[in-house]
C-alpha atoms as one frame of an Amber mdcrd trajectory, in Angstrom:
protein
  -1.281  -0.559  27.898  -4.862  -0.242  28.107  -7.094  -3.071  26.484  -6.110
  -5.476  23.978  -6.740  -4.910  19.988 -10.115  -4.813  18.569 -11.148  -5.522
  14.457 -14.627  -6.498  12.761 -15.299  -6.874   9.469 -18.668  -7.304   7.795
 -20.670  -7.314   4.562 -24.652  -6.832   3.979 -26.273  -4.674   1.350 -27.805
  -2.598   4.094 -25.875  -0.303   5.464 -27.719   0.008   9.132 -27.304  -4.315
   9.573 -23.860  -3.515   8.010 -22.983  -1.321  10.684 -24.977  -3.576  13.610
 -22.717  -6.613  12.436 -19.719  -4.669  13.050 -21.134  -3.349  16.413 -21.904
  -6.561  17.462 -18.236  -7.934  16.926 -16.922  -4.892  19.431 -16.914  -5.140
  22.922 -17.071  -2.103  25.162 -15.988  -0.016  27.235 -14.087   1.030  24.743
 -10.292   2.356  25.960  -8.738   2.458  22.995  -7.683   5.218  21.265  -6.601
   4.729  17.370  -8.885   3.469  14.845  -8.583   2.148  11.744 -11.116   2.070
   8.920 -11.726   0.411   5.474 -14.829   0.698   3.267 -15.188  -0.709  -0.197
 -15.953   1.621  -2.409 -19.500   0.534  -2.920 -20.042   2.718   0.501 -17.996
   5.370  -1.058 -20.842   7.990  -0.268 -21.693   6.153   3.418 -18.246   7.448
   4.764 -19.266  10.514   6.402 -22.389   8.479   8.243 -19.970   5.338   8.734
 -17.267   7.649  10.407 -19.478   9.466  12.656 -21.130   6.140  14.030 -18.078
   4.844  14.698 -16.967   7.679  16.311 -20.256   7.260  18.489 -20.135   3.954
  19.155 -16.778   3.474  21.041 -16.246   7.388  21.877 -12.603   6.902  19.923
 -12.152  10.507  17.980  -8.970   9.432  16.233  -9.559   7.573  13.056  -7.797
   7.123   9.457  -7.889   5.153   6.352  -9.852   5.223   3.242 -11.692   3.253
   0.244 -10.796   0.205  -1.732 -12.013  -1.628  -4.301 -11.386  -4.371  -2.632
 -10.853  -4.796   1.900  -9.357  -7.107   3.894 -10.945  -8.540   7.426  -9.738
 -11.339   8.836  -9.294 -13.895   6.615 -11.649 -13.051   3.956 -10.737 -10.831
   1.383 -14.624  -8.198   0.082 -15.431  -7.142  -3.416 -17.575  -5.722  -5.472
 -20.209  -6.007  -2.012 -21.210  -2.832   0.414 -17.934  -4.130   2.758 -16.403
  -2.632   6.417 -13.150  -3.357   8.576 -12.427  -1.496  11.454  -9.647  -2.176
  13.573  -9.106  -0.232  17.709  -5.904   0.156  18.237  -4.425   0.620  22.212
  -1.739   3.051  21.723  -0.949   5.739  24.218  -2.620   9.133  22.693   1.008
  10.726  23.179   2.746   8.248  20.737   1.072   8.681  17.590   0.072  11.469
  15.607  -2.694  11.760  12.849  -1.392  13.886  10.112  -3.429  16.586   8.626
  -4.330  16.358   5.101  -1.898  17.114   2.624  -2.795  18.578  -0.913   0.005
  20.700  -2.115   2.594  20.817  -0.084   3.857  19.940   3.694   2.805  23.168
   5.039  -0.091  22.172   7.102   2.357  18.522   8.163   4.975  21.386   9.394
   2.592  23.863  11.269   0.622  21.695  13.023   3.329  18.695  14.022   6.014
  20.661  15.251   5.549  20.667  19.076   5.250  16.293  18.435   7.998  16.006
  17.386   9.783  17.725  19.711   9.133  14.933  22.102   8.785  12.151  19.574
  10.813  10.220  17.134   8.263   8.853  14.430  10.001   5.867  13.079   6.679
   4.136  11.207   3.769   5.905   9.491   0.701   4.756   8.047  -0.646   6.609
   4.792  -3.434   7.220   2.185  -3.279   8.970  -0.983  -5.646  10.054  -3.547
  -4.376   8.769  -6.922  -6.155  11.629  -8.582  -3.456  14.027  -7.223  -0.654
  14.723  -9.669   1.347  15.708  -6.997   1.117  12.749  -5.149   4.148  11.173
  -5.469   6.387  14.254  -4.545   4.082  14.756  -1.464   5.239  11.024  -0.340
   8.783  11.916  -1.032   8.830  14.866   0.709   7.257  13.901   3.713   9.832
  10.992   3.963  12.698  13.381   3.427  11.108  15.596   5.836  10.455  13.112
   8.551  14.194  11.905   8.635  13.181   8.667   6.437  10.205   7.698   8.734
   9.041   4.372   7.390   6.053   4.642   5.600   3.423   2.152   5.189   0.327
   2.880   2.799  -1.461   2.798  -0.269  -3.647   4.996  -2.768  -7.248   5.208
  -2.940  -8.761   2.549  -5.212 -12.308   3.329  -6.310 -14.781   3.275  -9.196
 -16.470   6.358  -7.957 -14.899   9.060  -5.301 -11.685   8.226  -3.320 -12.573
   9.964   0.432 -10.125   8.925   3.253 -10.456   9.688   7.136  -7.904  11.325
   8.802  -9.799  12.854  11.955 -12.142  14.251  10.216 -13.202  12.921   6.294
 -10.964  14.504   3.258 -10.335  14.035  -0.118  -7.538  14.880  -2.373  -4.438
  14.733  -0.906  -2.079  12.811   1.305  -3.578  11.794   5.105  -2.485   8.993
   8.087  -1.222   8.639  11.215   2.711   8.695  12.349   4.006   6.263  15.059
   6.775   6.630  18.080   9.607   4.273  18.370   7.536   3.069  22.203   5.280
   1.473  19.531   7.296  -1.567  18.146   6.242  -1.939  14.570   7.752  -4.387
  11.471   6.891  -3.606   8.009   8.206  -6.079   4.883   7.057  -5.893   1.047
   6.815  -8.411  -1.515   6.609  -8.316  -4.915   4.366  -9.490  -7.991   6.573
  -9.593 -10.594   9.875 -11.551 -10.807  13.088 -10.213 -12.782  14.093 -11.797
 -15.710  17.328 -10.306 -16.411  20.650  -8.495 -15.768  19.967  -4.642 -13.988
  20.508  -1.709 -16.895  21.861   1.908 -17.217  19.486   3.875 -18.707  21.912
   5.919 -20.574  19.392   7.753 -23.202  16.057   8.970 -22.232  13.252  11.514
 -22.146  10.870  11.826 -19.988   8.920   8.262 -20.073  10.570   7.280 -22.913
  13.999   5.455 -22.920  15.968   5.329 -26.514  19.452   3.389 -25.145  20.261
   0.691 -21.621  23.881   0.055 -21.556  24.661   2.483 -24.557  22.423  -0.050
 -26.726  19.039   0.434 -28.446  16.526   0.134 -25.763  14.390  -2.075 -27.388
  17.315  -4.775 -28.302  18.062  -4.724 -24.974  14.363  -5.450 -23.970  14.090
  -8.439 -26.514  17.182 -10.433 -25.615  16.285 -10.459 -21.862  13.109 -11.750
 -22.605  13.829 -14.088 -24.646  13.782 -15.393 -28.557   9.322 -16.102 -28.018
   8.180 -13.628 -26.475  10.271 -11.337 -28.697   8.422 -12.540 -32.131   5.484
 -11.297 -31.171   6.708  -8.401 -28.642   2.846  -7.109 -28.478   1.747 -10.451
 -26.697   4.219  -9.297 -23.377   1.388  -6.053 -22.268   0.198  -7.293 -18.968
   3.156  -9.841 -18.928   6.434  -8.401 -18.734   7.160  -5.302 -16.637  10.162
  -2.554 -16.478  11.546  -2.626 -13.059  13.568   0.524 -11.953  15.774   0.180
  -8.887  15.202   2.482  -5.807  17.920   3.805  -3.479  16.471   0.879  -0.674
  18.871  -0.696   1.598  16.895  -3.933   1.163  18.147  -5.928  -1.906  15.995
  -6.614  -4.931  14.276  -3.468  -3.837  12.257  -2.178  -7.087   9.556  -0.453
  -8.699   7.009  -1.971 -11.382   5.986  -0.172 -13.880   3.711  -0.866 -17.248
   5.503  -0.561 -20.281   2.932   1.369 -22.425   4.542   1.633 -25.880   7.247
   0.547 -28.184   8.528   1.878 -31.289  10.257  -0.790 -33.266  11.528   1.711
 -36.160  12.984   4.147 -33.332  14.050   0.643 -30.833  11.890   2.754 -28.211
   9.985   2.123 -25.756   8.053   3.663 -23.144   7.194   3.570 -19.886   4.465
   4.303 -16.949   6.567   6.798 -15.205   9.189   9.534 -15.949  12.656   8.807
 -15.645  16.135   9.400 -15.988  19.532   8.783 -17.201  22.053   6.764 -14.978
  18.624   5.224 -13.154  18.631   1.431 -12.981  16.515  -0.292 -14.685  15.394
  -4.440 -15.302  12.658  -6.255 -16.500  10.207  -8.633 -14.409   8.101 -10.939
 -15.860   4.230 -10.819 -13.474   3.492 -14.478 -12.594   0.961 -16.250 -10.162
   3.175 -18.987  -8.961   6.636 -16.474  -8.412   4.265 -13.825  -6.721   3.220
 -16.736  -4.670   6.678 -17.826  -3.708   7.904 -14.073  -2.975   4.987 -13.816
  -0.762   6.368 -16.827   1.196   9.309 -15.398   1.072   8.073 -12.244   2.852
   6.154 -13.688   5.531   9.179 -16.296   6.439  11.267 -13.021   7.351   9.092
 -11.510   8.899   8.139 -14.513  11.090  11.727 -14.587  12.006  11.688 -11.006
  13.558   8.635 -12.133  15.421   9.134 -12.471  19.159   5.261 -13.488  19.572
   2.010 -13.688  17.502   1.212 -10.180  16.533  -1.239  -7.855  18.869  -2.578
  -6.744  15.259  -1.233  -5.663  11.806  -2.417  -3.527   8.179  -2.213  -5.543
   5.077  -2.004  -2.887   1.372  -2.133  -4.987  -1.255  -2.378  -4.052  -5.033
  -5.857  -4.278  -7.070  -3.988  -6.293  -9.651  -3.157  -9.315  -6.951  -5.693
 -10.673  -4.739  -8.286 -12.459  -6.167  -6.714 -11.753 -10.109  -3.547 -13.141
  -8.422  -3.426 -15.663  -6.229  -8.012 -16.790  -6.577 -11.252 -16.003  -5.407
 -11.077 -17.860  -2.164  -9.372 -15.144   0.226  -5.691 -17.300  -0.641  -3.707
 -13.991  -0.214  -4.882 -13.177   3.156  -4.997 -16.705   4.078  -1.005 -17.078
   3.445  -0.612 -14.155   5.828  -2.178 -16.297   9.045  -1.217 -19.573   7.892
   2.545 -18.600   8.364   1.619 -15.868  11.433  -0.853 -17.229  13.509  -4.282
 -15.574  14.037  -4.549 -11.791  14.668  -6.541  -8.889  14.219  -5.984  -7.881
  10.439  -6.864  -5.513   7.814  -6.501  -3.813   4.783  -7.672  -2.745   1.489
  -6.950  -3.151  -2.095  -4.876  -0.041  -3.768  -4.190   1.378  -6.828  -0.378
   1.783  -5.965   1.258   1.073  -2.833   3.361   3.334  -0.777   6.563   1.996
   0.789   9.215   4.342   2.228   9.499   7.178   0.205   8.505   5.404  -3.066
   5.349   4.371  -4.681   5.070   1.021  -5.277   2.500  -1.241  -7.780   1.996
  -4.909  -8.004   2.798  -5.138  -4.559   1.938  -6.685  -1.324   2.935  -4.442
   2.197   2.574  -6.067   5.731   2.389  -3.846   8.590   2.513  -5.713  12.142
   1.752  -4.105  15.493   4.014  -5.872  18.272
């Protein structure tokens, strides 16, 4: 190992003292060779200049990571204020591996990463995708197939203008990060927002989003007795409330994805749902609640304490736009759960609009990366 971990994280409304408080925090000569970036999206158009002067500054040439809406330093959690973390990471150059952007297909990921992993086995992976892509999601999948289930850590874009990410060089567009070697010893955990309600379904009717029949019963009968006889008078007051869960072939138990319900068709018992999907998938509905997401949270950060053989060197942090300060309040509580139970470390991360997990794409959800 070289030198220990750097991170910095600052806020100011001027970009050149937004950069010199960051500077200031970092402490050459720099030997690292990995950094991480986060800009809120207020700097959206800065990347380009923010990239190359941190490229300047410590002389590292590898660099990912993207914009949020929201970015994690620290402790403190930035929004809706010109906002920068940067974390220096002091891997060996031969055991990682920044990806090349990915648009519409693996192509460029197979040309260009071969000869790697012919010496390497990635087992972690860090990833940003543009939400703007429609083929996002099978990009993710792929690449997990592809990489023999490498175990992906990320999150998409979140922005109110464009969504660039670094990945070397700046992109925009596609799917971009860094994979990891098993000499890097890495734990990842996720927790979730939302809280099931109810017995797991079949979906044994559907179409597309829409799902007629769960346990060869009307959908929408189904969706009213689990959540209950209140709720189900006035089934328009559960948007933003209750969610449709839909099981993913995980090893790790309670593993699921939340998705919006977007309509329902009493005269048909429909409803429908943010994402396609198909008969014989599982399916359950969660119920999104401050104190539960709180508690699963706790949850999360008690395991991972107990894999922990010492306080972390440093660690990435994805959390969903929906949690954070909407979540948990407006005085950095999230982030402040993570060192409470973890110690102090060098940590960041942004806000996303989805989170990536595996092979799957995740929202409402929290995902800890920690560097050993």
């Amino acid at each position: 190992m070289t030198s220990a971990f750097q991170f910095a994280h600052a806020r100011h409304w001027q970009i050149n003292k937004l950069l010199d408080n960051c500077a200031r925090q970092l402490h050459g000569p720099f030997t690292q060779s990995l950094g991480i970036v986060y800009i809120t999206d207020a700097l959206h158009d800065q990347f380009p200049a923010i990239n190359n002067y941190l490229k300047d500054l410590t002389g590292i040439q590898h660099w990912v990571g993207t914009v949020g809406m929201g970015i994690i330093g620290g402790g403190t959690e930035y929004y809706d204020e010109p906002a920068i973390a940067v974390m220096l990471c002091d891997f060996d150059e031969k055991d990682f591996l920044v990806l090349p952007a990915l648009i519409n297909n693996l192509e460029p990921y197979v040309t260009q990463t071969e000869s790697w992993h012919l010496s390497n086995h990635a087992t972690h992976g860090l990833v940003h995708g543009d939400p703007h892509n429609p083929l996002l999601q099978t990009l993710i999948q792929q690449l997990h197939k592809h990489t023999n289930k490498t175990q992906f850590v990320g999150g998409l874009s979140s922005s109110r203008e464009s969504t660039p990410q670094v990945s070397d060089t700046l992109t925009i567009g596609g799917l971009s990060g860094v994979l990891f070697s098993d000499n890097i010893p890495i734990i990842t955990n996720l927790t979730q927002g939302c809280t099931p309600i109810g017995p797991v379904h079949k979906v044994t009717e559907s179409e597309r989003n829409q799902i007629a029949s769960l346990d060869n019963e009307p959908a929408l009968s189904i969706f009213k007795n689990d959540i209950g006889e209140v709720l189900a008078r006035n089934i328009q007051s559960t948007a933003g409330y209750i969610f449709a869960g839909i099981s993913t072939d995980s090893e790790t138990p309670d593993d699921y994805m939340i998705r919006q319900i977007t309509g329902i068709d009493e005269n048909s018992q429909m409803f429908a749902i943010g994402d396609y999907i198909k008969q014989g998938q599982q399916l359950m509905f969660c119920r999104r609640d401050g104190n539960t997401a709180q508690q699963d949270m706790m949850r999360m950060l008690e395991d991972v304490k107990q894999q922990l053989h010492s306080t972390p060197r440093g660690g990435i942090y994805i959390s969903c736009i929906g949690r954070g300060e909407k979540q948990f309040g407006n005085h950095s509580e999230e982030v402040t759960m993570i060192h409470n139970t973890l110690g102090e470390f060098p940590l960041i991360g942004f806000y996303a609009n989805g989170e990536i997990f595996n092979g799957n794409l995740y929202g409402f959800t929290g995902i800890l990366m920690l560097f050993e």
